[in-house]
C-alpha positions in Angstrom: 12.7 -1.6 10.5 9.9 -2.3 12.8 9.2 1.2 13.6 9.0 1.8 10.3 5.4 2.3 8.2 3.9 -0.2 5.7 4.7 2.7 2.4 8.4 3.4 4.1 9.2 -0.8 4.3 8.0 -1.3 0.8 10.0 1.9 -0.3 13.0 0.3 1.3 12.4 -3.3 -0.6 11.4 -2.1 -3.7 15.0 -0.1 -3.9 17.2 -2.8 -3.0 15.0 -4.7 -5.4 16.4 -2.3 -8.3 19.7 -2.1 -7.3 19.7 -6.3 -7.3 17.9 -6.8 -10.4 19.7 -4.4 -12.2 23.0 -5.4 -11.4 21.6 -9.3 -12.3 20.7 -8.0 -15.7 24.1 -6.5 -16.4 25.5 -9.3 -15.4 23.7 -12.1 -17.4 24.3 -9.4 -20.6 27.8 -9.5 -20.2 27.8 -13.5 -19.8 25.9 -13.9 -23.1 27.2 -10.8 -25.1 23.6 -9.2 -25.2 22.7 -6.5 -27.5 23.6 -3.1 -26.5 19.9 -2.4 -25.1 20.0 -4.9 -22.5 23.1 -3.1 -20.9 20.6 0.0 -21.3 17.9 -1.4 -19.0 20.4 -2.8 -16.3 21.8 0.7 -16.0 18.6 2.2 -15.6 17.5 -0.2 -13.5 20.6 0.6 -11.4 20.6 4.2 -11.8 17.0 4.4 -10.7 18.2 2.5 -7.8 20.8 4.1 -6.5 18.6 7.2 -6.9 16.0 6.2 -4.3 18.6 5.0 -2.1 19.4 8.4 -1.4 15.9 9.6 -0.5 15.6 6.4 1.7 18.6 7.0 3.4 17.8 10.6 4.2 14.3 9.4 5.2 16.0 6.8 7.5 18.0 9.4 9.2 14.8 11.6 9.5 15.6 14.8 7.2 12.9 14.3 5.2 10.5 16.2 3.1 9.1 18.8 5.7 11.6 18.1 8.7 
């Protein structure tokens, strides 16, 4: 990731960071029978990113936007 650009490392972090967190959330709900609205933002959380992921990986590989 050295080659990579300041905006393109923190892209990279910040989705992992989603993916992590979200799975932690869904996790700690399930261990303390949370209300149906904390399983809500884990999901999202998730959701939003494995959505990223995909645009990362394709930046990674170089077919971005414009290529």
């Amino acid at each position: 990731m050295s080659g990579l650009r300041p905006i393109a490392v923190f892209q990279v972090v910040t989705t992992a960071l989603f993916i992590t967190l979200g799975a932690a959330i869904l996790m700690r709900s399930a261990m303390r029978g949370a209300p149906w609205g904390s399983y809500l933002i884990g999901f999202l959380f998730t959701g939003y990113g494995i959505y990223r992921a995909g645009f990362v990986a394709r930046a990674l590989r170089g077919k971005g936007e414009g290529q």
